[in-house]
N, C-alpha and C positions, 0 to 999 in steps of 0.2 A: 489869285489864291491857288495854291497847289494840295491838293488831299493823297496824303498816304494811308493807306491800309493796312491795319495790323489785320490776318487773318487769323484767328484762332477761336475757329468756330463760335461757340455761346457766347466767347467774352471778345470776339473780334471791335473795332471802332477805327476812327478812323484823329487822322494827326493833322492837324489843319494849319497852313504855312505861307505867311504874307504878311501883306502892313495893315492897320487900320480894321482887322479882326475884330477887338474889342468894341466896337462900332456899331457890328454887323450882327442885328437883332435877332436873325434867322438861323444863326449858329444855338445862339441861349434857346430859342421858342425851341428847334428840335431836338436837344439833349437836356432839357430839363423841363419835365412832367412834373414832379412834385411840387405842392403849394410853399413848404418851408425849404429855404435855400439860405446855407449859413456858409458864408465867405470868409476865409480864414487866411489873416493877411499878416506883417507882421510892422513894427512899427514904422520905418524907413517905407516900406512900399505904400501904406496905409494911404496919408496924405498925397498920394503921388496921383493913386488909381481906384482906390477903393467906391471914390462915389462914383465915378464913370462906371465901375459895374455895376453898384446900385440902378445908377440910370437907364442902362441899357436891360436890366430885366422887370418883364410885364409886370405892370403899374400892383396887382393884384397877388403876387408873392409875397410871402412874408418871411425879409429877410433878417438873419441873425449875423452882424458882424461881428468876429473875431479875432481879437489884436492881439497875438503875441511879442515877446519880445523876439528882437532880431538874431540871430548870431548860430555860428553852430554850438557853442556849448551849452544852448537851451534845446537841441533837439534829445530832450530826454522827458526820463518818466512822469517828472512835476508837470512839464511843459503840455504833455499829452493830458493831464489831467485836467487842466484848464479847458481844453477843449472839451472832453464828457461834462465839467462844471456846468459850461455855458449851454450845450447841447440839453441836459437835462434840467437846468434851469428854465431855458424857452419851451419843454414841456415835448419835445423835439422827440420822432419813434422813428420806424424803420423806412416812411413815405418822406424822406427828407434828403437832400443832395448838396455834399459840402464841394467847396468851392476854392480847391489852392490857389492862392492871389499868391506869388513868391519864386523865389528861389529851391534851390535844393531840399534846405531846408524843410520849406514850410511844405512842399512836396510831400517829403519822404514822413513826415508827422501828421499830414491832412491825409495821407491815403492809407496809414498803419490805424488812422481813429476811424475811417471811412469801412476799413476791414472788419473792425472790432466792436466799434458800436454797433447795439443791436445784433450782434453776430453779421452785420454787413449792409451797410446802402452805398447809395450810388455818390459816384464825386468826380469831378472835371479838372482836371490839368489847365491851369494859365500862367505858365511859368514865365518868370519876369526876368534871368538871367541867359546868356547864350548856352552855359554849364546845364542849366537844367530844361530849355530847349531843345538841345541834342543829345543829349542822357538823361540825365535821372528823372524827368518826367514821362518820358516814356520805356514800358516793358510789364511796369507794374511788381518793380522792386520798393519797398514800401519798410521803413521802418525808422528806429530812435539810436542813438547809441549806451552805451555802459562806460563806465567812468574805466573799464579795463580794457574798453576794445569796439573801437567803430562799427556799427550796423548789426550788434551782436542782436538785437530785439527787434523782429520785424514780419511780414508776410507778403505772400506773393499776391495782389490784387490787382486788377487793373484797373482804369479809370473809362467814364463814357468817351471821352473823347480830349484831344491836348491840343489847344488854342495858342498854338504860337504865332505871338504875333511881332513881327518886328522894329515894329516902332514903340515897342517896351524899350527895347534897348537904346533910345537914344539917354535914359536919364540912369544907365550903368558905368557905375566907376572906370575906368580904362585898368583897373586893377583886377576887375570882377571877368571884363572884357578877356583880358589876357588867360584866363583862370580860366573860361569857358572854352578856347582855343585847345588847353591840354588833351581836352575829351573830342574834340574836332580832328587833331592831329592823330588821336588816338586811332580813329578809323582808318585813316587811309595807312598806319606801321601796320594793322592786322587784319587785313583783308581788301583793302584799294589802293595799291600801289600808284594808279595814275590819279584817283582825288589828292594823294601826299602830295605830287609832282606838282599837281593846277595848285595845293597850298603853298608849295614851292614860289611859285609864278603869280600868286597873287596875294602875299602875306599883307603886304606894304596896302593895297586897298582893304583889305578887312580892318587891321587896325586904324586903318581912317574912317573904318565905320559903313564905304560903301554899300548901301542898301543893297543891291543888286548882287551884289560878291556874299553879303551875310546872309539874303535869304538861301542862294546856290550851297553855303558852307551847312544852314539850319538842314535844306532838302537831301541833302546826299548823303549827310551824317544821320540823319533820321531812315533814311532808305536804309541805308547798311544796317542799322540797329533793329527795323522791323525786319529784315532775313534771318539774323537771327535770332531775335525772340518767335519768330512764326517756327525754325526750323527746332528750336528748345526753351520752350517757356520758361520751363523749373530748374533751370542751369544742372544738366542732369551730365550733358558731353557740350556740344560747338558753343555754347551762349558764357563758359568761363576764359574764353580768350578777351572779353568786352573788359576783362579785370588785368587789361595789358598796365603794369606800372602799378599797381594797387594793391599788392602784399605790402612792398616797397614804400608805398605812398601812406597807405592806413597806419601803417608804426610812425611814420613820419608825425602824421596827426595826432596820436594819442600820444608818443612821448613829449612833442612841444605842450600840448596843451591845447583842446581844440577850439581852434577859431585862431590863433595863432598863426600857423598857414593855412592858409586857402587853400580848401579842398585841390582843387587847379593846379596849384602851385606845388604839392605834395604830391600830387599824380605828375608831372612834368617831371618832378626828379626822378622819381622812381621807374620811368620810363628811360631816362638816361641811363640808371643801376642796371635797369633788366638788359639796356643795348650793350652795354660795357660785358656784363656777365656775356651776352651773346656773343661779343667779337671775341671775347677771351675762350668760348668753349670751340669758335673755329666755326660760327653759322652764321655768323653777320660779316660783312668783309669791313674794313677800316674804311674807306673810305664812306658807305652805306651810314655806320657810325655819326660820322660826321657831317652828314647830311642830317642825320635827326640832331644832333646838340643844335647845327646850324639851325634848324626852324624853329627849333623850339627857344632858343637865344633870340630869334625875330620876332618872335610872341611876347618876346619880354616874361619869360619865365623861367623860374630856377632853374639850375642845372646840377647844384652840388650839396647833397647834405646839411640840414645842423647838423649839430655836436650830440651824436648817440652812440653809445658803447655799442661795439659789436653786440656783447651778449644781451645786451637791452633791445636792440632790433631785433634775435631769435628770438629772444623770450615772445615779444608784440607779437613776430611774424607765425608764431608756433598758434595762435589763435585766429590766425587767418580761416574762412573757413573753407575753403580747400584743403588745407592740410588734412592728410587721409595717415592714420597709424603714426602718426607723430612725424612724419615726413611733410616736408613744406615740398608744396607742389605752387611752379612760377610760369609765370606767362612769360614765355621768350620770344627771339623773333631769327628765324631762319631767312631772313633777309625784309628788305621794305614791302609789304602786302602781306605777309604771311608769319602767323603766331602760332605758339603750341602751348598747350598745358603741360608740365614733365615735372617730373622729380628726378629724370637721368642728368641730373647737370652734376657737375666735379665740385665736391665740399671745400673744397680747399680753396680753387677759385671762388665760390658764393663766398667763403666768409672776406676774400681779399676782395671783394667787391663792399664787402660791410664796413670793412676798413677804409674805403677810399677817403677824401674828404675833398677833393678834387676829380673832376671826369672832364 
C-alpha cells in the first residue's frame, strides 16, 4: 500500500493506494470515529461491494445504506435530496460520517451533502472507477450539476481520507476504463512530460488491466494532483490548469445530454480541441500534436466532436467558470508537460477550432 499526503494544514489526510484496501479493517477503525456511518452507493455498484463495506466496519456502527440511482444525469438537486431524506429520516446529526461507495458521480454528491448537511460532517472517498481514483475523488471539489451547465452547484470540501483501491476496478466497464485514462493522460500534457512518455510505453498493459501498471498510473496521477491542490486549494492561480480539455469537454456534456458521453470521453476530445488550438497559435509543434491524438486513440477514446453549432459551444463555454469579464479563458499547452490558463489565444483560430468536426 502506497500513502500519499495531501498537506493542507486542518484539512490535510492522506490518499491510500493498492489492492485489497477494502479488506483492511484498520484503514475504517482509524478514520471513522462516529457511531452512525451512512454508505452512499448507487445501484450498479450496490450489489457488487456494498455488504463487503458493511462487513468490514466494527460490528457496533450503525449503518445507513444509501442507494441512488446510477448515471450522471441524477447528479442533481432531487438526487441530493434523497440523501438529506434518508440522513434525517435515520435521525442522523453532525456526529455521522458518509461513505462514497462510487464513481464520480456518487463522489462529487456524497461530499456536496457531507459539506451541507448540518453545515458539515465528515465523509471518506472509496471511489470505484479509475476517473475518480485519480481525479475527482480527490482535492475536495464537491458538487451537483444544473440542467444549463455542469458543476454549476457545489463546494470546496475535503474528505477524511480516499481508499483507492485496485481491485475495484477489475468489475469496470473497459468503457469506464478508457474514460478514466483521459484524466491520467491529463497529467502527464500538463505538468509530467516523462509520466505522458512511460503512458507512451506502456498503454497496451494498462488497458489489459495490469495491476502493477494501474496501481504506478493511480500513484503518479494522484502525486501530481496532490502538488497541486497543496500548492492551490481554492483554484485561485496553478490548480486551473487540472481543467486542461474541460471548457471544451463540459459543453460537450451539457449539449449532448449528460450521461450521454462519458465524462472521460468528453475530456479526451476537448483535450485534442485545446492541442489543435495549440498547434495552430504556434505552442505545440505538429508532431507533439500527434503524439497526444496518438495516445489518446490507444485509450480507445474520442478524438472528434458531436455535432454542436459553433455558437452553441460559446454560449456552454461562456458559463465555464473561469471565464473572467465575459472572456473565455483555456487551458493550452505550450508543448507535452506544460499548460497555461490564457485568454491571449487568436479568436478567429478558437472559433475555427469550434468548427472542426475532424482533428
Amino acid at each position: 500500500m502506497k500513502t500519499i499526503n495531501i498537506n493542507l494544514e486542518k484539512r490535510a489526510y492522506p490518499i491510500y493506494v493498492g489492492e485489497g484496501l477494502i479488506e483492511n479493517y484498520g484503514l475504517f477503525e482509524k478514520h471513522i470515529s462516529n457511531k452512525k456511518v451512512a454508505i452512499i452507493t448507487n445501484d450498479k455498484v450496490a450489489p457488487l461491494y456494498l455488504q463487503k463495506i458493511k462487513n468490514i466496519l466494527p460490528t457496533e456502527k450503525d449503518i445507513i445504506p444509501i442507494i441512488l440511482p446510477d448515471g450522471e444525469a441524477f447528479k442533481n438537486l432531487e438526487t441530493l435530496n434523497l440523501i438529506y431524506d434518508a440522513l434525517l429520516t435515520n435521525k442522523a446529526n453532525r456526529q455521522v460520517t458518509l461513505i462514497a461507495l462510487g464513481g464520480g458521480v456518487i463522489g462529487d454528491i456524497t461530499g456536496f451533502a457531507a459539506a451541507t448537511f448540518m453545515r458539515g460532517v465528515d465523509f471518506i472517498q472509496i471511489p470505484t472507477t479509475l476517473l475518480s481514483q485519480v481525479d475527482s475523488s480527490v482535492g475536495g471539489k464537491t458538487g451537483i450539476n444544473h440542467q444549463l451547465g455542469k458543476n454549476m452547484i457545489g463546494a470546496f470540501y475535503q474528505p477524511k481520507c480516499v481508499i483507492a483501491d485496485i481491485s475495484l476496478l477489475k468489475t469496470l466497464p473497459d468503457k469506464e476504463l478508457s474514460a478514466g485514462l483521459a484524466e491520467v493522460i491529463k497529467y502527464g500534457l500538463i505538468r509530467d512530460a516523462s509520466f505522458f512518455e512511460w503512458l507512451e510505453n506502456n498503454i497496451e498493459g494498462i488497458m489489459k488491466r495490469d495491476p502493477q501498471l494501474l496501481i504506478q498510473s493511480v500513484i503518479r496521477s494522484c502525486q501530481n494532483k496532490a502538488d497541486i491542490v497543496e500548492a492551490d486549494e481554492f483554484e485561485s492561480g496553478i490548480r486551473a490548469i487540472l481543467n486542461l480539455g474541460h471548457t471544451f469537454g463540459h459543453a460537450i456534456e451539457t449539449a449532448t445530454g449528460y450521461g450521454k458521453w462519458l465524462h472521460g470521453e468528453a475530456i479526451a476530445t476537448g483535450m485534442v480541441m485545446a492541442a489543435y488550438l495549440s498547434e495552430q497559435m504556434g505552442w505545440l509543434s505538429k508532431e507533439d500534436n500527434q503524439r497526444i491524438k496518438s495516445l489518446i486513440t490507444h485509450a480507445n477514446l474520442p478524438i472528434n466532436p458531436p455535432e454542436i453549432s459553433k455558437q452553441k459551444f460559446l454560449d456552454l463555454m461562456q458559463l465555464d467558470k473561469k471565464t473572467k469579464e465575459d472572456q473565455i479563458h483555456l487551458v493550452l499547452q505550450q508543448g507535452i508537460g506544460k499548460a497555461i490558463l490564457t485568454s491571449d489565444y487568436d479568436i478567429e483560430k478558437f472559433h475555427n477550432t469550434l468548427l472542426q468536426k475532424t482533428f
